[in-house]
ZARO-580920 format. One record per residue (C-alpha): residue number from 1; residue in one letter; y, z, x. Coordinates in pm, 1 decimal. Layout:
! ZARO-580920
<NUM,A,<Y,Z,X>>
...
END
This chain:
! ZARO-580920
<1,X,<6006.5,3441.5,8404.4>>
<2,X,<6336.9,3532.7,8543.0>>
<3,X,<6383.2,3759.8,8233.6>>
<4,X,<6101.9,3967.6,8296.2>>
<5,X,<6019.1,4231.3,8598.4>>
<6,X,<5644.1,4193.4,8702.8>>
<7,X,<5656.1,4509.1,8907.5>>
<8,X,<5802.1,4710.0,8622.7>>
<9,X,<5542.9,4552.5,8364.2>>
<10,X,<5298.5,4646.6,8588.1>>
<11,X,<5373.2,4984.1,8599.9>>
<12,X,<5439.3,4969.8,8222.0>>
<13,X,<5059.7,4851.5,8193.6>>
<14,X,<4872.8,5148.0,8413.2>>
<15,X,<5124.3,5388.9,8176.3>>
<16,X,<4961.7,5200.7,7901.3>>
<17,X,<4619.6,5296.8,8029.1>>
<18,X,<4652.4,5664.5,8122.5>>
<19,X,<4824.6,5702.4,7785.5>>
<20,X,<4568.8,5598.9,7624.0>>
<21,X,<4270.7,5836.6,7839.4>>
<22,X,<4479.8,6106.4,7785.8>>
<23,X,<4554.6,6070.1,7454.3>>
<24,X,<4234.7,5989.6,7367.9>>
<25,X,<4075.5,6333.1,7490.4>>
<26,X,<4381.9,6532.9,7313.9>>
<27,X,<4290.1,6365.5,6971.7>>
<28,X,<3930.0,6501.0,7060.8>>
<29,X,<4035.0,6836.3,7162.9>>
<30,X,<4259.8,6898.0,6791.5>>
<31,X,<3968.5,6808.5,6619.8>>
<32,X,<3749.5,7058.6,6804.9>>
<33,X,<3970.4,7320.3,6756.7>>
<34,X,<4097.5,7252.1,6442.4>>
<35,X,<3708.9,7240.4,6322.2>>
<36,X,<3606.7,7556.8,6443.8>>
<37,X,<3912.9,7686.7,6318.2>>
<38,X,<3856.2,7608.8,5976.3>>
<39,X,<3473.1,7681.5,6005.8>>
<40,X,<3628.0,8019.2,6073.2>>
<41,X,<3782.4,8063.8,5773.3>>
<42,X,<3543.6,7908.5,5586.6>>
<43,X,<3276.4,8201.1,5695.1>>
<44,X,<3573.6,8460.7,5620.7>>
<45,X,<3752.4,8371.0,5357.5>>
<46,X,<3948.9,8673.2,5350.2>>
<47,X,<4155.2,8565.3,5649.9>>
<48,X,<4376.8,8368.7,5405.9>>
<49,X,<4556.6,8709.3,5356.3>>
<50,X,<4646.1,8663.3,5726.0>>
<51,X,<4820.3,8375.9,5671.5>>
<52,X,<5150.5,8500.4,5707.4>>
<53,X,<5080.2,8651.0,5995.9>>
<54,X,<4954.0,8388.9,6145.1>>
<55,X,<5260.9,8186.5,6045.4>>
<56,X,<5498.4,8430.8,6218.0>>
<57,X,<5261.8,8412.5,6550.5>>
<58,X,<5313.4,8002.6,6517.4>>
<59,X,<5707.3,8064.4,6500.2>>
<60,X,<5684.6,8342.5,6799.5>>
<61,X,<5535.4,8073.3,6987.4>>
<62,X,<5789.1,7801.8,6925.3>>
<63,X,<6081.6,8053.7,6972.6>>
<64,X,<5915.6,8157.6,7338.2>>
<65,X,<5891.1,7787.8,7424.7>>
<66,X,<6240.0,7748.3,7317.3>>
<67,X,<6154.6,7500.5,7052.1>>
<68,X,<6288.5,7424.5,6717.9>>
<69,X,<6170.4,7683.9,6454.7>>
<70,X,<6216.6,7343.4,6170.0>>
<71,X,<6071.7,7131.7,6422.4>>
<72,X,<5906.0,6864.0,6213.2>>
<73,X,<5726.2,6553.8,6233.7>>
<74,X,<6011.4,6417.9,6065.9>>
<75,X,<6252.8,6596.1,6330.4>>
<76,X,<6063.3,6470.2,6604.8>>
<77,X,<6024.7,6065.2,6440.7>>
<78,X,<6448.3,6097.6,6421.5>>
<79,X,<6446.6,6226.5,6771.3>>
<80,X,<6261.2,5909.3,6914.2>>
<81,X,<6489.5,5680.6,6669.9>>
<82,X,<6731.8,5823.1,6850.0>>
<83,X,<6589.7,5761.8,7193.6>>
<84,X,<6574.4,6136.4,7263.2>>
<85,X,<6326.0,6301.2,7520.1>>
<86,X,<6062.2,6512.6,7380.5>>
<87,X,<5947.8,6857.8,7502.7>>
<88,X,<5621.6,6868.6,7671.5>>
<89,X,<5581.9,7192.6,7548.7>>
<90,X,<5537.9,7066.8,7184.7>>
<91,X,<5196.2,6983.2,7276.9>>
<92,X,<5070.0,7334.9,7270.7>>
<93,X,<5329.3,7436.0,7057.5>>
<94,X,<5182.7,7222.7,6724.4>>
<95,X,<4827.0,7213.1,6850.0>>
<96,X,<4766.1,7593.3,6854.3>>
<97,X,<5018.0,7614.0,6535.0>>
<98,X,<4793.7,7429.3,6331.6>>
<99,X,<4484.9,7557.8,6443.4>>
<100,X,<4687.8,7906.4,6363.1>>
<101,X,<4747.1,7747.8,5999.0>>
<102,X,<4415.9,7634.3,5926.5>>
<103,X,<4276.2,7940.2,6061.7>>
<104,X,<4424.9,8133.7,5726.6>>
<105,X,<4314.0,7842.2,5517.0>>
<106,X,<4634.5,7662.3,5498.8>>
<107,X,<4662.3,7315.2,5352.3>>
<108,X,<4813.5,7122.9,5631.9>>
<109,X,<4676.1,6845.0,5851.8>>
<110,X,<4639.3,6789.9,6220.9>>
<111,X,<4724.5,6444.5,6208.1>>
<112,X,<5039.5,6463.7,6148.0>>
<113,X,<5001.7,6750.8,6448.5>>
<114,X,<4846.8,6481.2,6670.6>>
<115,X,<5179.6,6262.4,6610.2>>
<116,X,<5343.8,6527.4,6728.3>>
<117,X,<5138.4,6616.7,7015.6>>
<118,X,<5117.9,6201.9,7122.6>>
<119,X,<5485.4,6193.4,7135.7>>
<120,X,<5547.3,6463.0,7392.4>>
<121,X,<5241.7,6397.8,7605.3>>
<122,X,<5383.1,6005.7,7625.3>>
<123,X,<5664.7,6189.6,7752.3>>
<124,X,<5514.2,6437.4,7990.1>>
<125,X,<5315.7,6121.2,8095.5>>
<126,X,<5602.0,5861.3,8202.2>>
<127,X,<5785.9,6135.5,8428.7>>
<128,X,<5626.6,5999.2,8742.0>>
<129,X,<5642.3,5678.9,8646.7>>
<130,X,<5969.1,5619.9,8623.7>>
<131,X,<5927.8,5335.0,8411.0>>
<132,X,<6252.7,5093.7,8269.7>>
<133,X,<6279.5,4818.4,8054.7>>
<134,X,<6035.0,4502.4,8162.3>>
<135,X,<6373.8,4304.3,8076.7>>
<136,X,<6599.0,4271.2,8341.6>>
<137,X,<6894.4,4251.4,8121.7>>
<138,X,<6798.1,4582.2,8009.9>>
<139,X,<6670.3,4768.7,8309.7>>
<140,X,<6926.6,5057.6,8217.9>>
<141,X,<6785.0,5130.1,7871.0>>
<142,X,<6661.0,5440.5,7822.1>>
<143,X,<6307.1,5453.3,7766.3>>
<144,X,<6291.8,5827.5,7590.5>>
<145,X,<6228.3,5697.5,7256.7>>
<146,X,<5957.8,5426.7,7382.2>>
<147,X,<5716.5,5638.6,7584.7>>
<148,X,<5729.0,5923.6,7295.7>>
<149,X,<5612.9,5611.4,7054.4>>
<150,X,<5337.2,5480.4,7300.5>>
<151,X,<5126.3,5804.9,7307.7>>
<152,X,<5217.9,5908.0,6920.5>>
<153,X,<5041.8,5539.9,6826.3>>
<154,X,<4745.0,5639.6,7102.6>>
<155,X,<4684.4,5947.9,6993.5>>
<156,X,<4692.6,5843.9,6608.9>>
<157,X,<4433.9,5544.5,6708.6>>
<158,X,<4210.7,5782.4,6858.9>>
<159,X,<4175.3,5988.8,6586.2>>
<160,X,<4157.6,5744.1,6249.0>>
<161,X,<3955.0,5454.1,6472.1>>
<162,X,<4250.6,5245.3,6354.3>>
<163,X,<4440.7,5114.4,6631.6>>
<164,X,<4645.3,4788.2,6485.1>>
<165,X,<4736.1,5058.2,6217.0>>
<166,X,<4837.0,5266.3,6451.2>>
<167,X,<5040.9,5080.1,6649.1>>
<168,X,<5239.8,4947.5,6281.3>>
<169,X,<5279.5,5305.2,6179.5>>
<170,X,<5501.0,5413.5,6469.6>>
<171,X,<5679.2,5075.2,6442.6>>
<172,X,<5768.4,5163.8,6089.4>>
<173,X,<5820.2,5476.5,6160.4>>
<174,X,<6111.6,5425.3,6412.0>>
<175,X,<6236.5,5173.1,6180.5>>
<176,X,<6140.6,4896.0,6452.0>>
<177,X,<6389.5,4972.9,6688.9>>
<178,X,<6445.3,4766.5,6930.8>>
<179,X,<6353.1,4945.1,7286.9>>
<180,X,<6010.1,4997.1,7127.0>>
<181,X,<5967.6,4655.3,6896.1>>
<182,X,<6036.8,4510.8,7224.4>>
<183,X,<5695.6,4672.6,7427.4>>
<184,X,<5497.2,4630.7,7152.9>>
<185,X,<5209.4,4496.6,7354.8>>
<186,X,<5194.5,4823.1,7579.3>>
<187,X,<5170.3,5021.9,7271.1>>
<188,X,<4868.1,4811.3,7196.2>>
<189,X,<4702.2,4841.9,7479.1>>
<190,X,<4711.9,5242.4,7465.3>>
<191,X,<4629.2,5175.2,7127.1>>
<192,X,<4327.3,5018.6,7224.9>>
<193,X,<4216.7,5206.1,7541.9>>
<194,X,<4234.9,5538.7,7311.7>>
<195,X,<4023.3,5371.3,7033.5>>
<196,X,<3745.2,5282.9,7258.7>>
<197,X,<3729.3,5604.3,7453.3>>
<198,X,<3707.6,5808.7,7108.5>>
<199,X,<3464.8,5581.0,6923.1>>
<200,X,<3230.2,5630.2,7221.1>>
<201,X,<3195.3,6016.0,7111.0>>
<202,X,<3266.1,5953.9,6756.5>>
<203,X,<3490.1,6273.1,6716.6>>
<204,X,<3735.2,6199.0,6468.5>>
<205,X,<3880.9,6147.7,6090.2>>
<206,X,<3587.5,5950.0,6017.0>>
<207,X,<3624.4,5840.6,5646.8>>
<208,X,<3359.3,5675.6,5443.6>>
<209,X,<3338.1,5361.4,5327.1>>
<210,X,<3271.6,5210.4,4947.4>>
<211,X,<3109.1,4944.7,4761.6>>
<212,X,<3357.8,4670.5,4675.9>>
<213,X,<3327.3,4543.4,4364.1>>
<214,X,<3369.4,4166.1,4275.7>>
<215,X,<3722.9,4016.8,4190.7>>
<216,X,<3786.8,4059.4,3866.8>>
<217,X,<4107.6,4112.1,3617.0>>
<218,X,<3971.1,4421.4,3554.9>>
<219,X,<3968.1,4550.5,3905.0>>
<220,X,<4327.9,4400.3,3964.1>>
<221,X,<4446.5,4616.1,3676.5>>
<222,X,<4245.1,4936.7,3830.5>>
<223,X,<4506.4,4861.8,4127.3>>
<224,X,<4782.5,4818.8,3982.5>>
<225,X,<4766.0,5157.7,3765.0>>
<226,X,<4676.9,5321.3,4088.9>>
<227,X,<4983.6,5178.8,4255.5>>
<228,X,<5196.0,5337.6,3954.5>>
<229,X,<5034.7,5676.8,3959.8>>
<230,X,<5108.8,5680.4,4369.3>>
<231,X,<5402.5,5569.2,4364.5>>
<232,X,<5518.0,5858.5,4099.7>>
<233,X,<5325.6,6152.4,4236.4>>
<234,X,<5391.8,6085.6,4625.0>>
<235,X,<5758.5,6063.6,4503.5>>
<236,X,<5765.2,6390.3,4343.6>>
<237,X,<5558.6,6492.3,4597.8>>
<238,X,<5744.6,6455.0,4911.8>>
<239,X,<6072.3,6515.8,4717.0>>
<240,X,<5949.0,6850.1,4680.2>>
<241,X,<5885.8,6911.6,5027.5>>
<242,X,<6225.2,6784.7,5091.6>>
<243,X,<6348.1,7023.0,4819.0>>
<244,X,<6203.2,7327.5,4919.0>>
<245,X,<6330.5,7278.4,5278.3>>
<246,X,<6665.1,7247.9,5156.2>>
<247,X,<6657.9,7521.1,4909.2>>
<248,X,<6494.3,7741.0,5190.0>>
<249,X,<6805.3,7607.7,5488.7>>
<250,X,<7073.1,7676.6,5231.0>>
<251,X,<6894.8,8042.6,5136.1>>
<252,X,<6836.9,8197.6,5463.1>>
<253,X,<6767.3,8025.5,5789.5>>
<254,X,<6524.1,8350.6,5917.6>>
<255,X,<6205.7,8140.4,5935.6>>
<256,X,<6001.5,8433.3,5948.8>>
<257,X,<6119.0,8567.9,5600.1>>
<258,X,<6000.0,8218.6,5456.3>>
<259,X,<5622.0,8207.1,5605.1>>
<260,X,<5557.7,8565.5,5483.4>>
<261,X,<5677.2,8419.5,5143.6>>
<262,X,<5512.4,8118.9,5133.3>>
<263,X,<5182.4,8284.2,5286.7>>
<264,X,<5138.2,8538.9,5067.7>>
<265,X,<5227.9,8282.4,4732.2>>
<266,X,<4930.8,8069.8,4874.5>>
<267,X,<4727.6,8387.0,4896.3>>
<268,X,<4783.0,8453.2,4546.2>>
<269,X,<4683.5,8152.8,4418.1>>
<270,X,<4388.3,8041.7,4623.6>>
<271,X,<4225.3,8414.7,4579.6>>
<272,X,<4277.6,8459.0,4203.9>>
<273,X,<4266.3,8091.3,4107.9>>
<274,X,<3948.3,8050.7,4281.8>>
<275,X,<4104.2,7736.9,4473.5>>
<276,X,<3911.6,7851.1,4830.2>>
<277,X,<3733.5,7469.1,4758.9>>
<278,X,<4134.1,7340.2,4794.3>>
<279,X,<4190.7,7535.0,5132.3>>
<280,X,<4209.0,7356.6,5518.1>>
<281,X,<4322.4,6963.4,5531.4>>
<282,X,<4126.9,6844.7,5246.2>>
<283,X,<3918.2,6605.3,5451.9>>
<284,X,<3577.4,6736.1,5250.7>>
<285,X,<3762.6,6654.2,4928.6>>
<286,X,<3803.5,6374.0,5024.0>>
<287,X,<3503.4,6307.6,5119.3>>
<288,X,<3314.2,6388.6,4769.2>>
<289,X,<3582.6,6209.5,4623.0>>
<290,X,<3446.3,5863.3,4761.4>>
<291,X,<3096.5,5989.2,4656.3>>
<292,X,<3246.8,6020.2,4265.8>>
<293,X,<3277.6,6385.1,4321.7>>
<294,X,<3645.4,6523.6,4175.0>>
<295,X,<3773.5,6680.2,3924.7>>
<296,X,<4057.5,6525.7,3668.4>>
<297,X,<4337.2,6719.9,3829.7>>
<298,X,<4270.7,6833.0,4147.1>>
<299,X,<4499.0,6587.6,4258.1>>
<300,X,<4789.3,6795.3,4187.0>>
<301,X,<4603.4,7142.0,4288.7>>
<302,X,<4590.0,6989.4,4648.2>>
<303,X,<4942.4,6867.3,4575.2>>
<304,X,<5034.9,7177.6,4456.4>>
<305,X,<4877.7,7430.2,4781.2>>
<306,X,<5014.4,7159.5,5058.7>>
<307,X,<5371.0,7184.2,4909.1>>
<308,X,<5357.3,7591.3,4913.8>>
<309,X,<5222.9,7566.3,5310.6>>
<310,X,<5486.7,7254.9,5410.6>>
<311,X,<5767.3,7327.1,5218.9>>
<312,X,<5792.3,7700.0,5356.8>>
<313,X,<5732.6,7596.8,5725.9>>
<314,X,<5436.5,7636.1,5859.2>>
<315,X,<5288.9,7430.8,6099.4>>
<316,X,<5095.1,7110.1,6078.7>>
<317,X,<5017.2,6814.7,5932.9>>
<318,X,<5061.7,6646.4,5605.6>>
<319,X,<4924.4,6282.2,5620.8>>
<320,X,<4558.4,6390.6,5583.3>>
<321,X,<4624.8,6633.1,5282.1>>
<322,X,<4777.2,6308.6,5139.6>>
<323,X,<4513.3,6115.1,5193.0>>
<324,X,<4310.1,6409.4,4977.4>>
<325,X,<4577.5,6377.6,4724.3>>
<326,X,<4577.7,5993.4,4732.7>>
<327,X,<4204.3,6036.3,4693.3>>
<328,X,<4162.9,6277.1,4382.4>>
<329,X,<4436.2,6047.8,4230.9>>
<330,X,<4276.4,5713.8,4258.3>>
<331,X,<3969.7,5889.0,4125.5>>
<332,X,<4140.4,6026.5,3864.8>>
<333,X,<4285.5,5734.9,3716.6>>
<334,X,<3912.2,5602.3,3683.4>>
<335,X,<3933.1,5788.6,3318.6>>
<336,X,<4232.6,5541.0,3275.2>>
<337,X,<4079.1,5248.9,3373.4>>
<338,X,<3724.3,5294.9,3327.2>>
<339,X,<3674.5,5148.5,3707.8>>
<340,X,<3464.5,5273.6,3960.7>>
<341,X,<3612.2,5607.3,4078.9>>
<342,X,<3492.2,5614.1,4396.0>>
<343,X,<3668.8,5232.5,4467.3>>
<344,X,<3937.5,5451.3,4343.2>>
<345,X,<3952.7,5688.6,4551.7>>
<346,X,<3945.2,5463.3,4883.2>>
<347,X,<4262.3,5227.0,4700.3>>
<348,X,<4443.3,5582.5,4584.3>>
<349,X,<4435.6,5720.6,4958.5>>
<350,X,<4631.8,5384.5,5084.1>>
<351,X,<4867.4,5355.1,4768.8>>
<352,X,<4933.6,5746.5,4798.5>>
<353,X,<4986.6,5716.0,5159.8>>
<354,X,<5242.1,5370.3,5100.5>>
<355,X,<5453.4,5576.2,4905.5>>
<356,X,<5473.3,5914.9,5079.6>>
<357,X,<5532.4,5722.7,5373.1>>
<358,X,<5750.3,5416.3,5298.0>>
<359,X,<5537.0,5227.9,5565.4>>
<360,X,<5346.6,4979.3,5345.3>>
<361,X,<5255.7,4776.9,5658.8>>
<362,X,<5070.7,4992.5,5804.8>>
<363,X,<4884.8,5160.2,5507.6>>
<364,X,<4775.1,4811.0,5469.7>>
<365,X,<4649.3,4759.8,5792.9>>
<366,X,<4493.6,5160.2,5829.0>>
<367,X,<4318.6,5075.0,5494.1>>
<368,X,<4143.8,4769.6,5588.8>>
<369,X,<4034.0,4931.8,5914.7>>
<370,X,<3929.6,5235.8,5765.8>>
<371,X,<3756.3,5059.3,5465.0>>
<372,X,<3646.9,4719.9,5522.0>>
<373,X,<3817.1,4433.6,5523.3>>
<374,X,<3675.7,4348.9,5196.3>>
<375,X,<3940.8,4570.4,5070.4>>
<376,X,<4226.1,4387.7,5191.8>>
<377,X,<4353.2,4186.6,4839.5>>
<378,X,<4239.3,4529.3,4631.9>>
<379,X,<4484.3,4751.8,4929.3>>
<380,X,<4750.1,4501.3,4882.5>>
<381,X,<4766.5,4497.5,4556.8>>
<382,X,<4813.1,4908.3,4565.5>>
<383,X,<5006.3,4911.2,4802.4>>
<384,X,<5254.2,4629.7,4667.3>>
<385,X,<5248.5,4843.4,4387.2>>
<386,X,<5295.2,5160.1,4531.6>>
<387,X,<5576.4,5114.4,4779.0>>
<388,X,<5776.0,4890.8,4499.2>>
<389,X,<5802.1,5155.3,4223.8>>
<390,X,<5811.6,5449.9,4454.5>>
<391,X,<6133.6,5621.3,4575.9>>
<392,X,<6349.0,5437.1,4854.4>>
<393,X,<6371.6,5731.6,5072.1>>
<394,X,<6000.6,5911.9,5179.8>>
<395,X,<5860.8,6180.4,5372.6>>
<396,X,<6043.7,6053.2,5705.8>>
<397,X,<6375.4,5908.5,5570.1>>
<398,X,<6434.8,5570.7,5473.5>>
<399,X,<6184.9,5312.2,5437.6>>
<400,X,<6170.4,4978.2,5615.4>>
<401,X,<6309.0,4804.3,5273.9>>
<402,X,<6670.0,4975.0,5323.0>>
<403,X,<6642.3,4835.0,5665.4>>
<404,X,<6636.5,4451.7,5483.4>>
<405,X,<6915.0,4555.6,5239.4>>
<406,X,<7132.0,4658.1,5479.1>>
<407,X,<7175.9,4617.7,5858.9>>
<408,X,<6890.9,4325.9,5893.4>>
<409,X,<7076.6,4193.2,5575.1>>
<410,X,<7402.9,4217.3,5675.4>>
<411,X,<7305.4,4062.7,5995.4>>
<412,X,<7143.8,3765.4,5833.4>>
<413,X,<7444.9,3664.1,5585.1>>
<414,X,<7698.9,3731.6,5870.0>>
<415,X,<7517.1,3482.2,6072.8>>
<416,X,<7443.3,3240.9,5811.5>>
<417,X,<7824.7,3233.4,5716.7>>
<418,X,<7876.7,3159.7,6089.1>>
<419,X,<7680.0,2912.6,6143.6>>
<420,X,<7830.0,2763.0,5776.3>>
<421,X,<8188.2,2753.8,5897.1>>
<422,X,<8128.7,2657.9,6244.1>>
<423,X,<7926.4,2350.1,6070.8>>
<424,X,<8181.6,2280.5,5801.5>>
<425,X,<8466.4,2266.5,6078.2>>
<426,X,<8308.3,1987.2,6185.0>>
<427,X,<8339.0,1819.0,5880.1>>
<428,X,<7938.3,1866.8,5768.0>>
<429,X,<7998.7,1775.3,5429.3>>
<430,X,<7694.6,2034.5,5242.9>>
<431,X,<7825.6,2306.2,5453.7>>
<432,X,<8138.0,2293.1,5393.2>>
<433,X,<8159.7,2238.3,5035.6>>
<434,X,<7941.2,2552.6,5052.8>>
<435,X,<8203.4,2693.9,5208.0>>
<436,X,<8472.2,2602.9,5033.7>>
<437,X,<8349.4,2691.7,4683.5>>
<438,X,<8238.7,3023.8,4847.7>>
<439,X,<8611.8,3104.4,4893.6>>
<440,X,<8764.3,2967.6,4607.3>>
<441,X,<8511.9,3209.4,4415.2>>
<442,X,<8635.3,3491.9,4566.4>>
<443,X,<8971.1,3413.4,4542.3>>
<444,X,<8902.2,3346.2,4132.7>>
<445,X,<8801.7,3708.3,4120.2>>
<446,X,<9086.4,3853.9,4347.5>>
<447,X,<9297.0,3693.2,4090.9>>
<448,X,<9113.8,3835.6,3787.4>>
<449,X,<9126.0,4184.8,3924.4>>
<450,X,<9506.2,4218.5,4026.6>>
<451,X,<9687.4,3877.2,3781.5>>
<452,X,<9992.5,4030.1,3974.9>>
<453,X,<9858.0,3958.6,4304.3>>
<454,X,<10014.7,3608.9,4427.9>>
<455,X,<9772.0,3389.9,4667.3>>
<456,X,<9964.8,3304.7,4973.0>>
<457,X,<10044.3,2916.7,5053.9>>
<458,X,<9739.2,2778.7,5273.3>>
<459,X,<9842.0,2841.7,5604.0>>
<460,X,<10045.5,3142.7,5578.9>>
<461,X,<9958.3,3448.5,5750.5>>
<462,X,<9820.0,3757.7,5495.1>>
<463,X,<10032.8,4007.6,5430.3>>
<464,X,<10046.5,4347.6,5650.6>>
<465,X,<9788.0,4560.2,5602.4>>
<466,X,<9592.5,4326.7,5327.7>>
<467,X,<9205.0,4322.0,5326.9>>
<468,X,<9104.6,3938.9,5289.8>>
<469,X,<8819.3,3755.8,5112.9>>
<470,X,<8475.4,3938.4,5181.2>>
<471,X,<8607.8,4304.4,5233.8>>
<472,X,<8727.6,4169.8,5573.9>>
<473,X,<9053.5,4356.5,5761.1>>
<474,X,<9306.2,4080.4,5872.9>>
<475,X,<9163.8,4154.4,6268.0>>
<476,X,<8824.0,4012.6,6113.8>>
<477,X,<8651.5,4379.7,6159.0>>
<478,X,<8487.1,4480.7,5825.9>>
<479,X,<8748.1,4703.8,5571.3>>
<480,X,<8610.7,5082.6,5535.2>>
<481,X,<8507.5,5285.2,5233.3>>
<482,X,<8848.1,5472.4,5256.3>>
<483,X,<9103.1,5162.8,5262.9>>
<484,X,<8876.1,5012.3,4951.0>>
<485,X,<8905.8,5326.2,4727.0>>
<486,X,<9272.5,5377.2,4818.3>>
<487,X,<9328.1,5017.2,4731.1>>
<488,X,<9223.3,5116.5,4344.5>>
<489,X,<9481.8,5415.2,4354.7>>
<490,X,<9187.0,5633.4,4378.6>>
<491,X,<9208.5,5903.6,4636.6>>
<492,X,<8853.9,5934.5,4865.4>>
<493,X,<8608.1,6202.9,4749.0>>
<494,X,<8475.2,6460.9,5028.3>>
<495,X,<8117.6,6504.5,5031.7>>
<496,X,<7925.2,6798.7,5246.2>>
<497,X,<7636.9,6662.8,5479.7>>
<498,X,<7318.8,6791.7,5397.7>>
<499,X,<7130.2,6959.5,5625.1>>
<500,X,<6960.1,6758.2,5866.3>>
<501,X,<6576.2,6652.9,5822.3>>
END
């Protein structure tokens, strides 16, 4: 117990609670406003010609709250990776954008708003406080990044009734970094307290469940075709999100030029395609969908209406438009298969969601609590699918696989090799032959890639500037990308940066 601070975990638990009241009646309020929003539109369809103007109001707001005119949920997942505060004025900023957005029939989301708008009440929230690490070693940690991810998990809980979900999504999302990995069980608790105070009044994305069918090879391959189709179309999906925002950065960085485009392009098509059915987050799509109700490609209409509003800035959300997608897809594939489309459906929305997301973990775990745990070997299978044959990089950078490959991976061998030597200089004899035939491989190859290279007398001390065995310097510091190229006579290529995401 001398490790831990009871008065700070204390405080860290009461946070925990108000976190999750408050975030519990801001999930409420989005949905009430985003509702009668869209009802709005839906009784004047006409507005969607506003949309543009409605997009410049958004970026007027954002500009007078001196907030970032790209400011996305992707921008704001980096920020708490980087254990950056959030604004508190973000809150009003993306709740009254969206509403704006849906208002003129846009296809964005508010959940991805209320990610947004949990982040920077957790951080409006901690101010008084005044919380630090519940580890004494680390009381002078910042905690920016933490209380940002404690009321973006809350206020996603509240509104999907999913709080262990939750909780895994902002984990994955962050990349499990450590500060937050660490006070886990707080976010849990918020988690929790924000569940149970918004399934009392049942406002929400509540999602319908469907029949599971028996477990069958047949089934198995429904999932596995799903899984395929998700993992393609969510790549080319949020690739073209990704695309679009770089195109637009590299064009012209006047924000305002790009929502009139982009608002009067989705005009266009919704009023003389007759896609007004397609318009708002898709959550009634979605919802005939899992009643069997689709058509074969509306899959890539939605797709296709959500990358116009997105990639050209406007405000809001994109996780529940990708649920629609992930929806019409998994039906779709039911001409494929021959399965039950609305099954379909339910394992399309998590497979879709996997791969746009790169948080398999947490689709799984969303999906089960959303649709039954009956679901759970169907889901996995999906999602297994999904996440494995789907790009490496998603809709918020990396996923958690890149994570394995390289720093948790590094970290593992480095330690392993330790613990190998420090054993075999002891004389453990497994161990150190390990060891030793690790080393005499690598010197084989040195050999085979320079024969003019001479291997020093055991003993001797390497040559000046030489990188040893393992891509090691001689000061036991790892060699970089410049000294390896250079060492091949090959002079180091410049690249530019992209823009940041």
């Amino acid at each position: 117990m001398d490790r831990f601070d009871i008065k700070e975990a204390g405080k860290h638990g009461l946070f925990a609670l108000v976190v999750g009241v408050i975030s519990a009646i801001a999930s409420i309020v989005l949905c009430l406003m985003v509702g009668w929003s869209y009802d709005l539109f839906s009784a004047a369809t006409w507005l969607v010609w506003l949309l543009p103007v409605f997009g410049v109001v958004s970026l007027l707001l954002y500009k007078w709250w001196q907030l970032r005119l790209d400011l996305t949920t992707h921008r704001v997942i980096q920020q708490m990776r980087d254990n950056k505060a959030i604004s508190p004025l973000l809150a009003p900023g993306i709740l009254l954008g969206t509403c704006l957005s849906i208002l003129g029939g846009g296809s964005v989301g508010k959940e991805a708003g209320a990610l947004q708008i949990g982040a920077s009440l957790g951080t409006l929230v901690s101010r008084p406080f005044k919380l630090h690490s519940i580890y004494k070693s680390n009381a002078d940690e910042s905690m920016d990044g933490y209380v940002a991810a404690t009321g973006m998990a809350a206020t996603f809980s509240a509104l999907f009734f999913a709080p262990l979900g939750s909780c895994m999504f902002v984990l994955e999302l962050t990349r499990f970094h450590k500060n937050i990995t660490k006070h886990m069980v707080t976010i849990l608790v918020a988690c929790f307290v924000a569940w149970g105070i918004a399934s009392i009044f049942g406002i929400g994305d509540v999602i319908d469940k469907v029949a599971v069918p028996d477990m069958a090879w047949t089934v198995v391959g429904q999932c596995v075709v799903i899984g395929v189709a998700a993992a393609l179309v969510g790549t080319l999906f949020d690739s073209g999100i990704h695309w679009l925002h770089d195109l637009t950065w590299r064009i012209s960085r006047n924000y305002f030029v790009w929502v009139i485009v982009g608002g009067l392009l989705f005009a266009v098509l919704v009023t003389f395609c007759g896609w007004d059915h397609f318009t708002g987050s898709g959550g009634n799509i979605l919802e005939d969908a899992l009643h069997g109700r689709f058509g074969a490609w509306d899959f890539a209409i939605k797709a296709l209406l959500t990358l116009i509003c997105l990639g050209f800035w406007f405000k809001g959300g994109e996780i529940m438009p990708s649920f629609c997608i992930g929806g019409l897809l998994g039906a779709s594939c039911s001409f494929l298969t021959g399965g039950d489309p609305a099954f379909g459906a339910a394992v399309g929305v998590m497979g879709f969601f996997a791969a746009f997301s790169r948080c398999p973990l947490a689709a799984f775990l969303m999906g089960c609590e959303i649709f039954g745990w009956m679901c759970a070997p169907y889901l996995a299978i999906a999602i297994f699918v999904a996440y494995m044959f789907g790009s490496p990089v998603g809709m918020y950078g990396d996923g958690v696989d890149r994570l394995i490959r390289t720093r948790w991976g590094r970290r593992l061998w480095k330690t392993m090799r330790r613990r190998m030597k420090d054993e075999a200089a002891t004389d453990a004899p497994i161990p150190g032959m390990v060891v030793t035939a690790e080393n005499a491989v690598r010197a084989a190859r040195h050999v085979l890639e320079d024969p003019a290279a001479v291997t020093p007398p055991e003993g001797a001390a390497p040559p000046k500037g030489a990188v040893l065995s393992g891509g090691s310097a001689p000061n036991g510091g790892a060699a970089s990308s410049e000294e390896a190229v250079s060492s091949k006579g090959v002079a180091p290529s410049e690249e530019t940066a992209p823009p940041k995401k």
